[in-house]
KEMILO-911468 format. One line per 3 residues: number of its first residue (from 1); their letters; for each residue x, y, z of N, C-alpha, C. Coordinates in Angstrom, 1 decimal. Layout:
N
NUM> a> X:Y:Z:X:Y:Z:X:Y:Z  ...
***
This chain:
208
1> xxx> 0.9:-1.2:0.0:0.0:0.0:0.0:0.9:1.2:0.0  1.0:2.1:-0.7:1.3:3.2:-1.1:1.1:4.3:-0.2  1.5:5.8:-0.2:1.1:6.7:1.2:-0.1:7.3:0.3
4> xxx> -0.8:7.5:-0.6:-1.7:7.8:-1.4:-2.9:6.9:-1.0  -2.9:5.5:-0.8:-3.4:4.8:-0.5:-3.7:4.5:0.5  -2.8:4.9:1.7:-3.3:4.8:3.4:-3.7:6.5:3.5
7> xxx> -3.2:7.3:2.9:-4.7:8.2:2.8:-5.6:8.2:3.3  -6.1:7.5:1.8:-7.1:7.3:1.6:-8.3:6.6:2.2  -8.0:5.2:2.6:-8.2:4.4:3.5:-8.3:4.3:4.3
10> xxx> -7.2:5.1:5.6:-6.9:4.7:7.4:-7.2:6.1:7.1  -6.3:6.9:7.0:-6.6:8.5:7.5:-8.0:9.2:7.5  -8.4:9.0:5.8:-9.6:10.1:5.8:-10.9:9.1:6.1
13> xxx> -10.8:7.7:6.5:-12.1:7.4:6.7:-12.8:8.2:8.1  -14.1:8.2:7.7:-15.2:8.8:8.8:-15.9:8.1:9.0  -16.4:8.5:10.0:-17.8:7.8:10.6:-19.2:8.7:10.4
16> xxx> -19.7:8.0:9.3:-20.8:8.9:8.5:-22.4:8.5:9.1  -23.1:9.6:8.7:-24.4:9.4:9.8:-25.7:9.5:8.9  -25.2:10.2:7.7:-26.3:9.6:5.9:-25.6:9.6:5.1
19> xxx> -26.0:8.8:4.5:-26.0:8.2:3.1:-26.8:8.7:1.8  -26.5:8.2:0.6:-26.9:9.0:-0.4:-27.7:6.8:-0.3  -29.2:7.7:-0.6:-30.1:6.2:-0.3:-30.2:6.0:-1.3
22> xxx> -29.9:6.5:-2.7:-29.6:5.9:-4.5:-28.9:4.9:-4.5  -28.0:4.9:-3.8:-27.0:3.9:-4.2:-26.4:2.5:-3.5  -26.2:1.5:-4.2:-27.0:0.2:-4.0:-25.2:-0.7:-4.3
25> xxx> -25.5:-1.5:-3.6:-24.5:-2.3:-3.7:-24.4:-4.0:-3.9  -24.5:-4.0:-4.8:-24.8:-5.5:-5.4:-24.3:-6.7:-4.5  -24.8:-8.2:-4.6:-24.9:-9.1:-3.6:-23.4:-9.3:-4.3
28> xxx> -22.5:-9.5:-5.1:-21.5:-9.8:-5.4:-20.8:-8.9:-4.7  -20.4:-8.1:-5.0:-20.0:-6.5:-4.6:-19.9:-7.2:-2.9  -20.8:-7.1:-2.2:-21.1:-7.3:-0.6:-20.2:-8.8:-0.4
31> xxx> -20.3:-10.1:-1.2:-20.0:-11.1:-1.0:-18.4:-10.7:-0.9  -17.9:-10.2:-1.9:-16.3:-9.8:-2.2:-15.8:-9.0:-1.2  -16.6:-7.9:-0.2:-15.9:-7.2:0.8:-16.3:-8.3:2.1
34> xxx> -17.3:-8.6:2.4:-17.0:-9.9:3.7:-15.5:-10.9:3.7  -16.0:-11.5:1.8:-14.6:-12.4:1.8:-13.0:-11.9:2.1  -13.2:-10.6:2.1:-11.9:-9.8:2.1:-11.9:-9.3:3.3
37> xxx> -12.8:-9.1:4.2:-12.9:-8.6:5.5:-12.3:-9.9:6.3  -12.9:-11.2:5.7:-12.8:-12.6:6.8:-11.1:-12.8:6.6  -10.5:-12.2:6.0:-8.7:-12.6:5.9:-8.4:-12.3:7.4
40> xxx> -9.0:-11.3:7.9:-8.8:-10.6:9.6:-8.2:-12.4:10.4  -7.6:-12.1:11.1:-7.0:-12.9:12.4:-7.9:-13.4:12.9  -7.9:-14.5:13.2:-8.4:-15.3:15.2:-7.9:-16.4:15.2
43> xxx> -8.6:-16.6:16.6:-8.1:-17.6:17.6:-8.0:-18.5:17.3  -6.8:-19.4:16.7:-6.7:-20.8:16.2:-7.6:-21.1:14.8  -7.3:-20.0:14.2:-8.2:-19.7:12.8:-9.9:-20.2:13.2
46> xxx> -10.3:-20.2:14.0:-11.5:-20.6:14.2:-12.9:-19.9:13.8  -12.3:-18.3:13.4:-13.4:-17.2:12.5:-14.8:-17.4:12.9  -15.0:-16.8:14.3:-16.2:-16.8:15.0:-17.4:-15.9:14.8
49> xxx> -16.8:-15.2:13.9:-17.5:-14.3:13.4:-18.9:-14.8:12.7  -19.9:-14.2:12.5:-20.9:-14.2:11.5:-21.5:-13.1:11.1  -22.7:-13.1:10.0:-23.2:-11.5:9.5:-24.4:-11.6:9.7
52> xxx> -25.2:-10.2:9.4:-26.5:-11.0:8.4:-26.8:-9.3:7.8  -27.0:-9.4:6.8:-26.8:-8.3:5.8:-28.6:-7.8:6.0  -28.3:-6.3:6.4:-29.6:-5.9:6.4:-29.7:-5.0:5.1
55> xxx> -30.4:-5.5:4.3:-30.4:-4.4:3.0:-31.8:-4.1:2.4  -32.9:-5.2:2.8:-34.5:-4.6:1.9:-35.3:-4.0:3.1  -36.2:-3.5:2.5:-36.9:-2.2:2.8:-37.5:-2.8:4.7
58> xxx> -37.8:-3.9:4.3:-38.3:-4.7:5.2:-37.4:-5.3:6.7  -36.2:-5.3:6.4:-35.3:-5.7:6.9:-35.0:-4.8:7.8  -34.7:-3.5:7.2:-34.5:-2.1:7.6:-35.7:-1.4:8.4
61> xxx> -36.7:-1.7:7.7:-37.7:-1.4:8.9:-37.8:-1.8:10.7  -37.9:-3.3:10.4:-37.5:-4.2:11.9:-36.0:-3.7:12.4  -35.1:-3.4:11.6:-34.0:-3.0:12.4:-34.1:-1.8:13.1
64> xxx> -34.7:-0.3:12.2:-34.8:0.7:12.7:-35.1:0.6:14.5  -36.3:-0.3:14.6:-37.1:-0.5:15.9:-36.2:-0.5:16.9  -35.0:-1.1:16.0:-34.3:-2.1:17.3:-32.9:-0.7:17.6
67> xxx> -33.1:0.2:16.9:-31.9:1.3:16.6:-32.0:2.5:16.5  -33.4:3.1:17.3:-34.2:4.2:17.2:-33.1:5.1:17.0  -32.2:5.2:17.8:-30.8:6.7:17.7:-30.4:6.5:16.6
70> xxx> -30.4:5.5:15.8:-29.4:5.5:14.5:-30.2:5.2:13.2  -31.5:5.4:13.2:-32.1:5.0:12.3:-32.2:6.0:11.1  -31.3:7.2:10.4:-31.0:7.8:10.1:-30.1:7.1:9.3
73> xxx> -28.9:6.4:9.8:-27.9:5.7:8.9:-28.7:4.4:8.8  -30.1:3.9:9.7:-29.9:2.9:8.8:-31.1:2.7:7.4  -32.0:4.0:7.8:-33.1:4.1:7.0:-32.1:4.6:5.3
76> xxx> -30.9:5.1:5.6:-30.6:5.5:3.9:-28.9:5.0:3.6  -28.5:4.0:4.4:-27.3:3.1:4.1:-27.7:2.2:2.6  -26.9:1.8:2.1:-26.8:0.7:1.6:-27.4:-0.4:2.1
79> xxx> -27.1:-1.0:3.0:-27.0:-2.3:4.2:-26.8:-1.8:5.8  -26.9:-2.4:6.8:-26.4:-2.3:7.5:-25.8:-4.3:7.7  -24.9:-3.8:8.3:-24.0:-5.4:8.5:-24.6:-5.9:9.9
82> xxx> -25.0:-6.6:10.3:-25.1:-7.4:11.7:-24.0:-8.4:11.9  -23.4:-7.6:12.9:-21.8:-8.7:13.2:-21.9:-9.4:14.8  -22.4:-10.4:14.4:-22.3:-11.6:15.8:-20.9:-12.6:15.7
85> xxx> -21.4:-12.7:17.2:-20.0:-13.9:17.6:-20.7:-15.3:17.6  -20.3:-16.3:17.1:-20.8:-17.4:17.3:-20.3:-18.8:18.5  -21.1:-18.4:19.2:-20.2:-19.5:20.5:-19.9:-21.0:20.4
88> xxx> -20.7:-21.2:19.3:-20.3:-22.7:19.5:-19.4:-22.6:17.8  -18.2:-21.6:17.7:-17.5:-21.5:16.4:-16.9:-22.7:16.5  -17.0:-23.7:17.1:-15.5:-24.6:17.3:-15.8:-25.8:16.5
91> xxx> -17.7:-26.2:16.4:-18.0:-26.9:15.3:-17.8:-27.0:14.0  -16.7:-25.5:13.3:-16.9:-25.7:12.2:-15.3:-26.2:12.0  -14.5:-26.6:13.1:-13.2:-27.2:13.3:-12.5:-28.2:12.1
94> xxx> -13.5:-29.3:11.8:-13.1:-30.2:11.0:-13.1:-29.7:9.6  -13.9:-28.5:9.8:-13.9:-28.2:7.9:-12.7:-27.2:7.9  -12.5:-26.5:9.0:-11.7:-25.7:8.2:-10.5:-26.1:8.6
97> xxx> -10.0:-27.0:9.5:-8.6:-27.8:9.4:-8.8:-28.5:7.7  -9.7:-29.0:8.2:-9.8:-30.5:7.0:-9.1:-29.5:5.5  -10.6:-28.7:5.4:-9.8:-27.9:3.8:-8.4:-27.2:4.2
100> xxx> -8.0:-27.1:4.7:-6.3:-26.3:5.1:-5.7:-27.3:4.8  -5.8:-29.0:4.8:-5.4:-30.1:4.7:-5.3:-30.2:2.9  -6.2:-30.2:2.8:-7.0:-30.4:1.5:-6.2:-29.7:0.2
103> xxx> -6.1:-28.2:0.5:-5.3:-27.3:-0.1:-4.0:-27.2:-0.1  -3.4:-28.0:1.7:-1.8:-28.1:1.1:-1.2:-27.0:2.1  -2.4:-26.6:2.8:-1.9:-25.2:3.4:-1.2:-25.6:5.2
106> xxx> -1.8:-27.0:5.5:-1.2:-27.7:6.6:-0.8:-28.9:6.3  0.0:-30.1:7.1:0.0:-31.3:6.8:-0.8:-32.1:8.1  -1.1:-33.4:7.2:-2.3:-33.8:7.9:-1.7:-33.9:9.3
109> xxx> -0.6:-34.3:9.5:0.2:-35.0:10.8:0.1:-34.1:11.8  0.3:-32.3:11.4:0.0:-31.2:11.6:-1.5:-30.9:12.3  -2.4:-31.1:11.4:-3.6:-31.0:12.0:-3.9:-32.0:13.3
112> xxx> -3.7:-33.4:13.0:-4.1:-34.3:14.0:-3.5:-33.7:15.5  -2.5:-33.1:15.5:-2.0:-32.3:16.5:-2.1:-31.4:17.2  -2.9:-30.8:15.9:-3.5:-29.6:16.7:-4.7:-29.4:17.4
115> xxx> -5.9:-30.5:16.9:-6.7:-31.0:17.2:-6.8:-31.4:18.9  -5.8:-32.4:18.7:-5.2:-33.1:19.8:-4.9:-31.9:21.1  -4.4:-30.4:20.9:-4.6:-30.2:22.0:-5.3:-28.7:21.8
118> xxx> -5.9:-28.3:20.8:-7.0:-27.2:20.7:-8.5:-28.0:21.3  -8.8:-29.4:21.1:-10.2:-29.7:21.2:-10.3:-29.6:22.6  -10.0:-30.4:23.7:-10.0:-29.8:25.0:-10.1:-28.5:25.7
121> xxx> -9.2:-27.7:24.8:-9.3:-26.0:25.3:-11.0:-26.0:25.2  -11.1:-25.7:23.8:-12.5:-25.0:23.7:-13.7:-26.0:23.8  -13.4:-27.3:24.3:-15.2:-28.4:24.6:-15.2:-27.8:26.4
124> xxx> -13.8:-27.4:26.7:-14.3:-27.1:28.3:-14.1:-26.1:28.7  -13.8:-25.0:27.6:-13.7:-23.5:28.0:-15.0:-22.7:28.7  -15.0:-22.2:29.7:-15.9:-21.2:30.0:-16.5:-20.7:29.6
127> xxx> -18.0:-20.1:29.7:-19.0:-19.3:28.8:-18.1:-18.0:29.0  -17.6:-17.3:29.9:-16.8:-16.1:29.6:-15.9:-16.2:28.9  -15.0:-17.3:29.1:-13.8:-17.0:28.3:-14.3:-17.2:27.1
130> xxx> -15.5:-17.9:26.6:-15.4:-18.1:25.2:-15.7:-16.6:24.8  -16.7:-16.0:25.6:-17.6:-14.7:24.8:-15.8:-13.8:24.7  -15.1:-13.9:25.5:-13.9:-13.0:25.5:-13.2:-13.0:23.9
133> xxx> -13.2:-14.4:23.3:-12.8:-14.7:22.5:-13.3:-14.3:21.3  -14.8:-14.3:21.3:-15.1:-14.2:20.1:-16.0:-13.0:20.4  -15.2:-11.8:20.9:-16.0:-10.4:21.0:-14.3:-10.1:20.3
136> xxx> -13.2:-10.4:20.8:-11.8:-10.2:20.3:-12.1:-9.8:18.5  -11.7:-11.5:18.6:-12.1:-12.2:17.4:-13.0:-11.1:15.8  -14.3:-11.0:16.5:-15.1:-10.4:15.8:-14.9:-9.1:15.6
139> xxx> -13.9:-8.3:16.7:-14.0:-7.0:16.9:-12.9:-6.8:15.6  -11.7:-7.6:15.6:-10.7:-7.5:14.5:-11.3:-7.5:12.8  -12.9:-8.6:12.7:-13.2:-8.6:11.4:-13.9:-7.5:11.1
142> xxx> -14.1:-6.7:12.2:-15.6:-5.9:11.7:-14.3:-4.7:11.6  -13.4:-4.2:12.2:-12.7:-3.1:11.8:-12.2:-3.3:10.4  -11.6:-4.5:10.3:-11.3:-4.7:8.4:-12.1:-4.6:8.1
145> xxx> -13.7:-5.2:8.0:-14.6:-5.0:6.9:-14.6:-3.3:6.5  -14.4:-3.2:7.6:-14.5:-1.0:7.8:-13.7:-0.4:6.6  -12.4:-1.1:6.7:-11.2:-0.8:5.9:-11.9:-1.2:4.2
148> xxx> -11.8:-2.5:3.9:-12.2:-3.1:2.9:-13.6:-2.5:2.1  -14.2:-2.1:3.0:-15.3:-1.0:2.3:-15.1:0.2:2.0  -13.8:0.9:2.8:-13.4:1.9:2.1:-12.6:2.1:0.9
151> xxx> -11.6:0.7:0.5:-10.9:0.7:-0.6:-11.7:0.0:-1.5  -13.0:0.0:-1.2:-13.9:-0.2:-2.3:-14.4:1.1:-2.9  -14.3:1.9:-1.8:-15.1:3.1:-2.5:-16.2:3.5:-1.6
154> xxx> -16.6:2.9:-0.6:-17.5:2.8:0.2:-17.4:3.2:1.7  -18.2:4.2:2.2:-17.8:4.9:3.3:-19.2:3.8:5.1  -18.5:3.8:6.0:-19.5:3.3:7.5:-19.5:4.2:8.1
157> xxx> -20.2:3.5:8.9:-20.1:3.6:10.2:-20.6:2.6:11.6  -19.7:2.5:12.4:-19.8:1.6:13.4:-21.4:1.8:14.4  -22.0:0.9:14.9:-23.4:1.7:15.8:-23.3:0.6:16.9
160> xxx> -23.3:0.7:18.0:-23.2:0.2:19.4:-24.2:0.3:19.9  -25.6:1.6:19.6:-26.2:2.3:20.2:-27.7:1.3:19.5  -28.1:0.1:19.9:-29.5:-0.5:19.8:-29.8:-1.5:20.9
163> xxx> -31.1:-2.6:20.5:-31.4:-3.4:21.7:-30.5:-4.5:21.2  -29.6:-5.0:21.9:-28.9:-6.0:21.7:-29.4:-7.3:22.4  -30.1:-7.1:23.1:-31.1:-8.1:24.1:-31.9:-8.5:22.9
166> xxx> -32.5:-8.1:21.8:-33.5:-8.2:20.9:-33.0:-8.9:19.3  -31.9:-8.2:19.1:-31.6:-8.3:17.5:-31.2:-9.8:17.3  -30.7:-10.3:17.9:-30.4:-11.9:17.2:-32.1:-12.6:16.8
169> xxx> -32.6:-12.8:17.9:-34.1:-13.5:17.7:-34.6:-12.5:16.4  -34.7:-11.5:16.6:-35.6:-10.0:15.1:-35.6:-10.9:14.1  -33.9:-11.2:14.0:-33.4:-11.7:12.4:-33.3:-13.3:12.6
172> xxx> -33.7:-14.2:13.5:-34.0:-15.5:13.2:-32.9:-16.2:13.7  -31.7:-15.6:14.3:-30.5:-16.5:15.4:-31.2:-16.8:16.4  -30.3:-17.7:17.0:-30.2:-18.0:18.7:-29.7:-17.1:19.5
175> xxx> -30.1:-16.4:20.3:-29.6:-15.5:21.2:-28.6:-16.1:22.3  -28.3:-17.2:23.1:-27.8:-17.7:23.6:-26.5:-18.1:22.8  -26.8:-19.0:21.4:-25.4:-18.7:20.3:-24.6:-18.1:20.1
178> xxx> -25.7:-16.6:20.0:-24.7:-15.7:18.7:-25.0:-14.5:19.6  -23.7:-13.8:19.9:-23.5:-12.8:20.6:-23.4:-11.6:19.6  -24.1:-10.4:19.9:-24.1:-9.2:19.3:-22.9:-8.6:19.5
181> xxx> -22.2:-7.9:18.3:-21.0:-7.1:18.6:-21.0:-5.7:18.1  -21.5:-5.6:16.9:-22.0:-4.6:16.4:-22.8:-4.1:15.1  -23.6:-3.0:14.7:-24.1:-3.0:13.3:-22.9:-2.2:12.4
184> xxx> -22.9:-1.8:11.9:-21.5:-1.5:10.5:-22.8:-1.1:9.6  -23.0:0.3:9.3:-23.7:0.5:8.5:-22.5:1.0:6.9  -23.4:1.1:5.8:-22.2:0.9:4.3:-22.9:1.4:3.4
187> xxx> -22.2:2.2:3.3:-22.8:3.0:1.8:-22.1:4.0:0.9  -22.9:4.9:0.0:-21.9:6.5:-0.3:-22.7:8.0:0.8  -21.3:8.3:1.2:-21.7:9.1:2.3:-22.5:10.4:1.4
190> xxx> -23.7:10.8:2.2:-24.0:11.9:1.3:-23.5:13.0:1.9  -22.1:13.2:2.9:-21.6:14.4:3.5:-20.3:13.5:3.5  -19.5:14.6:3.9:-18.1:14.1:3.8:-17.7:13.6:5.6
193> xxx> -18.7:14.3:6.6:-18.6:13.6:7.7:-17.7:14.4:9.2  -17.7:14.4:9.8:-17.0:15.1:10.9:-16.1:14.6:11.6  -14.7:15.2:11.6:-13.1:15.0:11.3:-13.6:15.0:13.2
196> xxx> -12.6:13.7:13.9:-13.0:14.0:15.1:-11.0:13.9:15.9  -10.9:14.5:17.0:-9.8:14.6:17.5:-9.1:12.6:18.4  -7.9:12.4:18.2:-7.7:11.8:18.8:-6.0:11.9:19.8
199> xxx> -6.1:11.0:20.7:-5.0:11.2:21.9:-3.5:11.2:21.1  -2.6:11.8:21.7:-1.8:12.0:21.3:-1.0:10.3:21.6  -0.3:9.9:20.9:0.8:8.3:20.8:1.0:8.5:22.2
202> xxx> 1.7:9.4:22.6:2.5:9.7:23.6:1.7:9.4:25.0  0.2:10.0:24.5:-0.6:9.4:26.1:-1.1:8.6:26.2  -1.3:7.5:25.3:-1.7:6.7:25.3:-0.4:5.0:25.2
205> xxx> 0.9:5.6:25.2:1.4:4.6:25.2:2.5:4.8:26.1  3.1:3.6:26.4:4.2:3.4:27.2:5.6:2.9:27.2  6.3:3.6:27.1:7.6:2.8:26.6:8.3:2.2:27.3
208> x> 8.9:1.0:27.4:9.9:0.2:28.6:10.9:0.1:27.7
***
């Protein structure tokens, strides 16, 4: 990446609060920034992450309810992104060792090994430590997706501010499953957005 390009990307992104509601972002389009957002890190590659793409008129309505302060970005976004944690991520173990196997990207001898002492951690890990893990986890994919929508062309913003007690069941999850982490609304900003101040390196870090 180029200094033209982190610009563009890290520096001038904002946190935008409307959108220009013309413009629409194809299911391809949306599939190719998730797939590029999911490269993000976790825990023993276990990508606990999940979505659920709010984009028709219908969808957006039931969401507003649940997002009365932000229903502004979400009534003229693109989409809004619904980014949950999935607690029981550890079932999808064998597929994605297995295809890592498959592709050449581990050796089998490798996996059996790892298995061997990853499956114990997480069949007897704690309900906290798991949520610890996959609020981590999730929090790393949903900042890239942030990124990856910007060098699309495409401006967010993050929303914290709804019923989180509510939104998994709205959209048809298990609430006890899939833990709420955040909405990620996505679109073309129809304002360029408000430049906000941050701490200086110096007070926020420590040097030994």
């Amino acid at each position: 990446m180029n200094n033209k390009d982190f610009n563009e990307i890290v520096l001038k992104r904002r946190s935008i609060k409307r959108y220009d509601p013309s413009v629409k972002i194809s299911r391809e389009e949306m599939e190719e920034i998730l797939a590029e957002a999911m490269r993000a890190p976790s825990s023993v590659n276990m990508q606990p992450w999940r979505f659920v793409v709010i984009e028709t008129p219908e969808g957006k309505e039931k969401l507003a309810e649940l997002a009365k302060f932000n229903s502004e970005q979400v009534s003229t976004s693109s989409a809004v992104i619904a980014v949950f944690g999935d607690m029981n991520n550890f079932e999808y173990v064998e597929q994605i060792f297995g295809k890592a196997v498959e592709l050449g990207y581990m050796p089998h001898e490798i996996k059996e090994q790892q298995l061997q002492v990853i499956t114990p951690i997480y069949e007897n890990m704690p309900e906290a430590d798991m949520r610890d893990v996959v609020l981590i986890d999730s929090g790393l994919v949903s900042m890239q997706l942030m990124l990856v929508a910007r060098a699309h062309g495409y401006d967010t913003n993050p929303i914290g501010g709804y019923e989180k007690e509510l939104i998994a069941e709205a959209f048809g999850l298990d609430k006890e499953r899939y833990v709420p982490i955040m909405l990620i609304s996505i679109g073309k900003a129809a304002s360029e957005g408000h430049a906000s101040y941050r701490l200086p390196v110096n007070t926020v870090t420590t040097w030994k």
